[in-house]
DSSP file (Angstrom, degrees, kcal/mol; ACC not computed):
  #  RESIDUE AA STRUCTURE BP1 BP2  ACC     N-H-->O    O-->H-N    N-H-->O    O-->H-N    TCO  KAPPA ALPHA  PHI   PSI    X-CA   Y-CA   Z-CA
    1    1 A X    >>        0   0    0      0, 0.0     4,-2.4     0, 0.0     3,-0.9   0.000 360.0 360.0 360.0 -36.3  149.0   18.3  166.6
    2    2 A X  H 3>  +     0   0    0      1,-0.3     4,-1.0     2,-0.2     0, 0.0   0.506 360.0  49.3 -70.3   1.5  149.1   21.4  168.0
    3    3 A X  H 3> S+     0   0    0      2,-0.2     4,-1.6     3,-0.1    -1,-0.3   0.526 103.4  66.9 -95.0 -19.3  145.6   23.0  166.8
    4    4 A X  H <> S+     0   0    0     -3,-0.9     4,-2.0     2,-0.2     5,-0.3   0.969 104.3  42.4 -66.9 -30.5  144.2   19.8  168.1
    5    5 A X  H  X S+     0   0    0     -4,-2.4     4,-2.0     2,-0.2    -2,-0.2   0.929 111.8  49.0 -67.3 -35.9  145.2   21.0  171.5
    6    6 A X  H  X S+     0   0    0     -4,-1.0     4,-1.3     1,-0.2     5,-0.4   0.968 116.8  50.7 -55.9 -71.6  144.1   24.5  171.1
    7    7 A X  H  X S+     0   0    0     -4,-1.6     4,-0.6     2,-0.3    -1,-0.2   0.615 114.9  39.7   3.9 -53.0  140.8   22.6  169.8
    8    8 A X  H >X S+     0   0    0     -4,-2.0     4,-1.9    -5,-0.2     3,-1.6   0.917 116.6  46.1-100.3 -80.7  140.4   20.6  172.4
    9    9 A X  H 3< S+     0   0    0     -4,-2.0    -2,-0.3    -5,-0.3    -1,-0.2   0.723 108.2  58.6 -43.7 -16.9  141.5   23.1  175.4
   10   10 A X  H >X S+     0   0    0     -4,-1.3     4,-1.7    -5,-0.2     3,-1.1   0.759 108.2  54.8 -88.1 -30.7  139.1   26.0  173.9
   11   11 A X  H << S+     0   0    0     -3,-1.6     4,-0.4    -4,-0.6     3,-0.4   0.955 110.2  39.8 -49.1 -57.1  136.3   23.2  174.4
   12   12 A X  T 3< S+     0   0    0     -4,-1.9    -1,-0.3     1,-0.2     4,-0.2   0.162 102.9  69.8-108.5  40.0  136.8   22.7  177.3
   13   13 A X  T <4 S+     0   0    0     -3,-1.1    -2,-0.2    -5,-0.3    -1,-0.2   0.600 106.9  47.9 -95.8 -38.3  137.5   26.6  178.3
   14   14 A X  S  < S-     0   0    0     -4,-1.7    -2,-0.2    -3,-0.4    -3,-0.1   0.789 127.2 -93.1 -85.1 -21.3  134.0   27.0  177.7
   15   15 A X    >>  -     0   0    0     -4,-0.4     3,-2.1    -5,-0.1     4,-0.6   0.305  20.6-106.2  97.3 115.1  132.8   24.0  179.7
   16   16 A X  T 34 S+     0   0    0      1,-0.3    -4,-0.1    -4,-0.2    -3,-0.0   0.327 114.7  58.7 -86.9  14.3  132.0   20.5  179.0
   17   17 A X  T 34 S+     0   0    0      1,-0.1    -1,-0.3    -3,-0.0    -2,-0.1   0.648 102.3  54.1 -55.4 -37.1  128.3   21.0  179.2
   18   18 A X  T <4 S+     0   0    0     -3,-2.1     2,-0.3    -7,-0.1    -2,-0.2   0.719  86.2  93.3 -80.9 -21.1  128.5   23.4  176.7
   19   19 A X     <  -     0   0    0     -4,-0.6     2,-0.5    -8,-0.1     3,-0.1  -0.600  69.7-156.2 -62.3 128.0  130.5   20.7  174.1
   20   20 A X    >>  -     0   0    0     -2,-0.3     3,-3.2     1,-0.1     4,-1.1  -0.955  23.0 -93.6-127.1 144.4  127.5   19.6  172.5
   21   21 A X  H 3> S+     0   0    0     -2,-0.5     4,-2.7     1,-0.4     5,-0.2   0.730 122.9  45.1 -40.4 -79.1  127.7   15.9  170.8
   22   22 A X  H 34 S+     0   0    0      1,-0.3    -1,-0.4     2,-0.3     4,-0.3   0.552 110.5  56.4 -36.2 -28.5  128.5   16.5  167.6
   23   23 A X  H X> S+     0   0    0     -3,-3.2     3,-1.1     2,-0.2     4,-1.0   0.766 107.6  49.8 -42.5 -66.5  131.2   19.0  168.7
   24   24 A X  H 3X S+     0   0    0     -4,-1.1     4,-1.9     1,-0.2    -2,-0.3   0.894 111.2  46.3 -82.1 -24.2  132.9   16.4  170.9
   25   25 A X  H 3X S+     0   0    0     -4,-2.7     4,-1.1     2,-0.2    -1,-0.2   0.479 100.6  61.3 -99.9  19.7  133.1   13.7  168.2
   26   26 A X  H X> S+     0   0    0     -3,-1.1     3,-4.3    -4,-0.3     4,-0.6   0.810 116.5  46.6 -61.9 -83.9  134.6   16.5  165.2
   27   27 A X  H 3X S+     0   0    0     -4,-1.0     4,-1.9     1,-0.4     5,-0.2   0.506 107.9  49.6   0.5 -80.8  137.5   16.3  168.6
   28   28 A X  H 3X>S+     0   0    0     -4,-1.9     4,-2.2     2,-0.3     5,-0.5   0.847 112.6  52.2 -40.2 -56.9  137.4   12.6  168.7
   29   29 A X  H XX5S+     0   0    0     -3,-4.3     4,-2.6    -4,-1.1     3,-1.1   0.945 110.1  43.2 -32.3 -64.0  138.0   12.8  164.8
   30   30 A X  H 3X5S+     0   0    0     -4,-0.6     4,-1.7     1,-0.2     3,-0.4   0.961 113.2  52.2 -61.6 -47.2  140.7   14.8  164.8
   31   31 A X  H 3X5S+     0   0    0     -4,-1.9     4,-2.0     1,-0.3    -1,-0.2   0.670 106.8  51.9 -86.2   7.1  142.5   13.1  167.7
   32   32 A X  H <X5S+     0   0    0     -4,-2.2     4,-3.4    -3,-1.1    -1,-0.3   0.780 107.3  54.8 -90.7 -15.2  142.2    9.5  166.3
   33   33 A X  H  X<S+     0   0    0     -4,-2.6     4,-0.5    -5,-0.5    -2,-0.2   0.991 107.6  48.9 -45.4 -49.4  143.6   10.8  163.3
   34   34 A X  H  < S+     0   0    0     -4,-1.7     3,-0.4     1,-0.2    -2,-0.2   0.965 118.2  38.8 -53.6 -69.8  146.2   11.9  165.3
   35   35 A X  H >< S+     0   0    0     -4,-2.0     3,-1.9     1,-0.2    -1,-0.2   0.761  88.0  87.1 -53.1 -46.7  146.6    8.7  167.1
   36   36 A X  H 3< S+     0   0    0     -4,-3.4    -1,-0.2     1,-0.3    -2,-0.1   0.768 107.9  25.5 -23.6 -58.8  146.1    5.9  164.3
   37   37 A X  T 3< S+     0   0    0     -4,-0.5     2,-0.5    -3,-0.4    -1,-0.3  -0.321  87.5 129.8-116.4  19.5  149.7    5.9  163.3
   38   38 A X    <   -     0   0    0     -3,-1.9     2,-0.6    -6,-0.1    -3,-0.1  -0.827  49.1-154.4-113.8 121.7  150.8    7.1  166.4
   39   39 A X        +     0   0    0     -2,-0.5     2,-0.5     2,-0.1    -1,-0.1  -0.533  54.9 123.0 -97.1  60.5  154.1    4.4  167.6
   40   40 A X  S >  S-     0   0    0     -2,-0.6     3,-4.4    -5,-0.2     4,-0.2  -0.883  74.3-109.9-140.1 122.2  153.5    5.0  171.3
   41   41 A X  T 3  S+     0   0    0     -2,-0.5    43,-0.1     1,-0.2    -2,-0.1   0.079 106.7  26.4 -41.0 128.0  152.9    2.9  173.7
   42   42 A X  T 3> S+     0   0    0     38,-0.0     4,-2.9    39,-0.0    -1,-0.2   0.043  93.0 103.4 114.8 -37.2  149.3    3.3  174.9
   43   43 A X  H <> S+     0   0    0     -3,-4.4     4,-1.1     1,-0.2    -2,-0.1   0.716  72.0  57.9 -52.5 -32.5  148.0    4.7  171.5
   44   44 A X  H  > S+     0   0    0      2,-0.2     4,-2.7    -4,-0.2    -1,-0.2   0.986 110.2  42.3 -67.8 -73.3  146.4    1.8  170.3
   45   45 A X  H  > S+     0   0    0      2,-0.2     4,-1.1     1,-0.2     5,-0.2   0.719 112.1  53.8 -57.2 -32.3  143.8    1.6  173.6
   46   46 A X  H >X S+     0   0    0     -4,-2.9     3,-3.4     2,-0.2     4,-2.4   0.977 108.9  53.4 -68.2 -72.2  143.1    5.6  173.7
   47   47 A X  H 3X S+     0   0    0     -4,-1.1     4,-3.3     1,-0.3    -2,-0.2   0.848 113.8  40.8 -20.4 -78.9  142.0    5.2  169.8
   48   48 A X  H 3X S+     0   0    0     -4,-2.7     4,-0.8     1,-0.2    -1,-0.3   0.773 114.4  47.2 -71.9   1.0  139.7    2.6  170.6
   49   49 A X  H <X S+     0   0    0     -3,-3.4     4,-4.2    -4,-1.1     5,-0.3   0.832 108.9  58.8 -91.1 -25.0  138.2    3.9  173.6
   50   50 A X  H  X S+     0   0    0     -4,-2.4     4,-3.4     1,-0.2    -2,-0.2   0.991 105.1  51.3 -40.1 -64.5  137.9    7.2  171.8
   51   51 A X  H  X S+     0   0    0     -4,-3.3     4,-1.7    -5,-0.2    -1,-0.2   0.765 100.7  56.1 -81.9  -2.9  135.9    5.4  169.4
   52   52 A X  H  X S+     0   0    0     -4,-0.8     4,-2.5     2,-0.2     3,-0.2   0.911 113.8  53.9 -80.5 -38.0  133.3    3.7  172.1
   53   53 A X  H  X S+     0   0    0     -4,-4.2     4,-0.7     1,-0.2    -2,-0.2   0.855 101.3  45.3 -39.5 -37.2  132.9    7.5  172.9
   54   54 A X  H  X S+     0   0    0     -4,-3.4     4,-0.7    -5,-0.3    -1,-0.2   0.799 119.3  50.3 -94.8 -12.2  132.2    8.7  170.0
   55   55 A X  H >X S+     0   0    0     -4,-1.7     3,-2.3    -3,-0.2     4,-1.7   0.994 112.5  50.6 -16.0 -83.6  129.6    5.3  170.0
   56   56 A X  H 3< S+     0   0    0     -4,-2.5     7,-0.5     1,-0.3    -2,-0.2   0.531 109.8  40.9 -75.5 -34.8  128.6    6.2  173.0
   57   57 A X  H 3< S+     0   0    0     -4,-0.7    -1,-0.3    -5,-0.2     5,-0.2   0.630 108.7  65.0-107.0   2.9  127.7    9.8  172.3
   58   58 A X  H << S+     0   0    0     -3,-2.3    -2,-0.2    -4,-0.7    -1,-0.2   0.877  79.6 103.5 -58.2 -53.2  126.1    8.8  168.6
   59   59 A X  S >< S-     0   0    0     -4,-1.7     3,-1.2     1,-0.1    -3,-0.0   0.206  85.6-118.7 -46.6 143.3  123.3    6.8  170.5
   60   60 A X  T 3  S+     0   0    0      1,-0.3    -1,-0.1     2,-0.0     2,-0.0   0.801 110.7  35.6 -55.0 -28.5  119.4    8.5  170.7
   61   61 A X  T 3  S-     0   0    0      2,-0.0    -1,-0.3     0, 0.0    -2,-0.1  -0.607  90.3-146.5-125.5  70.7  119.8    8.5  174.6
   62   62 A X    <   -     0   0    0     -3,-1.2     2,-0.9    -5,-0.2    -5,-0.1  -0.086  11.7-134.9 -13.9 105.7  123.4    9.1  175.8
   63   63 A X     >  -     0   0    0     -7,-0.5     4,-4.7     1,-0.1    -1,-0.1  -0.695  11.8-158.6 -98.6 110.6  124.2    7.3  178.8
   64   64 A X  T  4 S+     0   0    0     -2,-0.9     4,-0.2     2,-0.2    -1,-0.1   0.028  83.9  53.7 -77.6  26.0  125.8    9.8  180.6
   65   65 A X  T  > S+     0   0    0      2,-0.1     4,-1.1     3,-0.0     5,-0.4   0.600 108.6  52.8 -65.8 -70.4  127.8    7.2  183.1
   66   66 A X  H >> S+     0   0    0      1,-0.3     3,-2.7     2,-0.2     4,-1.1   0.891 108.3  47.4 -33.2 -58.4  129.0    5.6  180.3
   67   67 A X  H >< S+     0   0    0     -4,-4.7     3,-1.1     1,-0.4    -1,-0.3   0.857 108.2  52.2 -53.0 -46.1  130.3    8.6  178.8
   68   68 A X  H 34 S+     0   0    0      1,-0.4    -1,-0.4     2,-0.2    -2,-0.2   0.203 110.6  54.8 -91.1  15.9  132.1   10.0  182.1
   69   69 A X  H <X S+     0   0    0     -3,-2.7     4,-1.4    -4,-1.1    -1,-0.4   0.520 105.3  47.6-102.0  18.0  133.8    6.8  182.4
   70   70 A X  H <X S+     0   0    0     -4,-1.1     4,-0.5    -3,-1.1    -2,-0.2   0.331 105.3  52.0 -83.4  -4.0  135.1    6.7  179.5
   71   71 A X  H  > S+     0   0    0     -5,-0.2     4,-3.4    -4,-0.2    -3,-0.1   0.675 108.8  61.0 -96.2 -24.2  136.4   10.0  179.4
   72   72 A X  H  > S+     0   0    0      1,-0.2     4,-1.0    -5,-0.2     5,-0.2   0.987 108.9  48.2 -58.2 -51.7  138.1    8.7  183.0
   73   73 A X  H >X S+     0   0    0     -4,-1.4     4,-2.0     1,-0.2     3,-1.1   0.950 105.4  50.7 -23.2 -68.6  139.5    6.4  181.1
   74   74 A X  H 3X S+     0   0    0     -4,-0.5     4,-1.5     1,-0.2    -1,-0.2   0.853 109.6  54.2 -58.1 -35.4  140.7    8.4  178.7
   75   75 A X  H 3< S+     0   0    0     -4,-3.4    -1,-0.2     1,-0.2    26,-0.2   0.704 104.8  44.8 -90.7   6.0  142.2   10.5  181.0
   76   76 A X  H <X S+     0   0    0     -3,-1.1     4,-0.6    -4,-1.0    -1,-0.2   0.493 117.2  53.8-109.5   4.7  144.3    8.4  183.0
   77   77 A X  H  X S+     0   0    0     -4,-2.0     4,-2.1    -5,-0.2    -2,-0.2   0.762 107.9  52.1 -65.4 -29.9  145.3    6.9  179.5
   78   78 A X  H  < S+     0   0    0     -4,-1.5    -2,-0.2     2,-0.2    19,-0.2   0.476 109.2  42.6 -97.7 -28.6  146.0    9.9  178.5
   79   79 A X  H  4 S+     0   0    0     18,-0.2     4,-0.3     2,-0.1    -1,-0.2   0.650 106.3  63.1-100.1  -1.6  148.2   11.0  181.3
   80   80 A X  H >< S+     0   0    0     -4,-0.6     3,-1.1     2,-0.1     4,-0.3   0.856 104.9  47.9 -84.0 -51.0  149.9    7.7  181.3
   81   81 A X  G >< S+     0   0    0     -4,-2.1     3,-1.1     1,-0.2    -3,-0.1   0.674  86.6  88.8 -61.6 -18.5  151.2    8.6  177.4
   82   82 A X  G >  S+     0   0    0      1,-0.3     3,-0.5    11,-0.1    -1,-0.2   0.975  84.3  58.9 -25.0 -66.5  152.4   12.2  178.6
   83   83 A X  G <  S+     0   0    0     -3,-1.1     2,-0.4    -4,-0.3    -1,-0.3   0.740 110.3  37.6 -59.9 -11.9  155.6   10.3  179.3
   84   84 A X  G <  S+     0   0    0     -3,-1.1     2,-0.3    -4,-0.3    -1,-0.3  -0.303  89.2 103.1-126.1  73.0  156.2    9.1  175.8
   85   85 A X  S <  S-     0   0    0     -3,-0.5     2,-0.1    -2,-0.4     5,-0.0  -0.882  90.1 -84.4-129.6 164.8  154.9   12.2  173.6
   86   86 A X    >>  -     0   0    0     -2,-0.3     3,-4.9     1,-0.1     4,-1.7  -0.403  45.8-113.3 -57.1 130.4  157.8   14.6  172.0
   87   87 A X  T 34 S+     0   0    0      1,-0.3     4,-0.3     2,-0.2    -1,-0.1   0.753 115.9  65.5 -59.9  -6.2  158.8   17.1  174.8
   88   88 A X  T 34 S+     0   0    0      1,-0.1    -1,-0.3     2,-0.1     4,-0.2   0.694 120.0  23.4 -78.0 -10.0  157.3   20.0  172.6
   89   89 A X  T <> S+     0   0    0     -3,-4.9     4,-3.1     2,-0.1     5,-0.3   0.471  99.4  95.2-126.8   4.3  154.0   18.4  173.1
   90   90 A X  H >X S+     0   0    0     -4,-1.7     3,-2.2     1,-0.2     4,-1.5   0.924  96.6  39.7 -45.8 -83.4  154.8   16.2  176.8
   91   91 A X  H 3> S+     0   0    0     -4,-0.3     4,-3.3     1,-0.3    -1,-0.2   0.848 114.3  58.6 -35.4 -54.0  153.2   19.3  179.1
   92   92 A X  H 3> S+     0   0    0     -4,-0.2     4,-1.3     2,-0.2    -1,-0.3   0.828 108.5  38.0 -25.3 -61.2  150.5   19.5  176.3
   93   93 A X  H <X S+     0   0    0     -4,-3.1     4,-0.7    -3,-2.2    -1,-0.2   0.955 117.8  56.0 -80.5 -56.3  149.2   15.5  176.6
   94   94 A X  H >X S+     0   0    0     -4,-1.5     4,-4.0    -5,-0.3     3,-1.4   0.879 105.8  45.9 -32.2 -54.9  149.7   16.0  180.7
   95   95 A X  H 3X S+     0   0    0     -4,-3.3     4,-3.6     1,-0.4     5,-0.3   0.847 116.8  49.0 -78.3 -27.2  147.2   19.3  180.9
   96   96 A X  H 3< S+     0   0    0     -4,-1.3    -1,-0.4     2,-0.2    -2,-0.2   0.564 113.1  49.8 -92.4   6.1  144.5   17.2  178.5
   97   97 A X  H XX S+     0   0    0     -3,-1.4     4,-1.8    -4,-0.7     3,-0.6   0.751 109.9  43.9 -52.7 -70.4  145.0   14.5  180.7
   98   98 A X  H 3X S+     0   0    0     -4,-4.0     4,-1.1     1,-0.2    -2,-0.2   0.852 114.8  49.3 -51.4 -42.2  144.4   16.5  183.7
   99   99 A X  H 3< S+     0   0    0     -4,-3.6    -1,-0.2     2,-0.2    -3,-0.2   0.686 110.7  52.9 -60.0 -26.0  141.2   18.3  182.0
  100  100 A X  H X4 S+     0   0    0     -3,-0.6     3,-2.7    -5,-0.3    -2,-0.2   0.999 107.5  52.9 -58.0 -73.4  139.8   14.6  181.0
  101  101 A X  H 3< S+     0   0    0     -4,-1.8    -2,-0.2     1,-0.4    -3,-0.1   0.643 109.3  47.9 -38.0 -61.9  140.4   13.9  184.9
  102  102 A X  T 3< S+     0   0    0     -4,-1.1     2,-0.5     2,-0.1    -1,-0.4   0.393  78.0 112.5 -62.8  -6.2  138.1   17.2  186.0
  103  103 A X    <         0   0    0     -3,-2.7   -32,-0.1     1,-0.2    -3,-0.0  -0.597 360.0 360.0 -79.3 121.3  135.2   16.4  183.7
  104  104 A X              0   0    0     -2,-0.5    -1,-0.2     0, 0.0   -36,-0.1   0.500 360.0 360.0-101.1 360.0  132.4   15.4  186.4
């Protein structure tokens, strides 16, 4: 799990204009991998909104509402699961929560 975070947090180190579609759904790969199997409450519902994103950012016109709420989504899913991640990766899940949060 921990190169997805580095993965994910260098992404959006550069800016999330700069994530270009294909870019954000390698992410999305790796983190429903992550997630499938994942026995934590919350995991289920990030997985599938992950994958209306990566719907979402497949389509010929990206509707760029859709997207940014569904990454609001994601991120207040995403800070909700903080509390049940392993404490080596708790702060981890928080800070990609909180970067979800900032994506305007």
């Amino acid at each position: 799990m921990p190169a997805r975070f580095a993965a994910t947090e260098h992404a959006f180190e550069k800016g999330v204009d700069s994530i270009t579609p294909a870019a954000a759904i390698k992410l999305i790969d790796d983190w429903e991998v992550s997630l499938k199997d994942a026995d934590i409450p919350g995991a289920k519902g990030i997985v599938r909104d992950l994958e209306a994103l990566k719907k979402a950012l497949h389509a010929d016109q990206p509707d760029g509402e859709k997207i940014k709420t569904l990454v609001g989504k994601l991120a207040e899913e995403t800070t909700k699961i903080a509390d049940h991640a392993t404490p080596a990766t708790k702060d981890k899940v928080a800070g990609l929560g909180k970067t979800l949060a900032s994506v305007k």
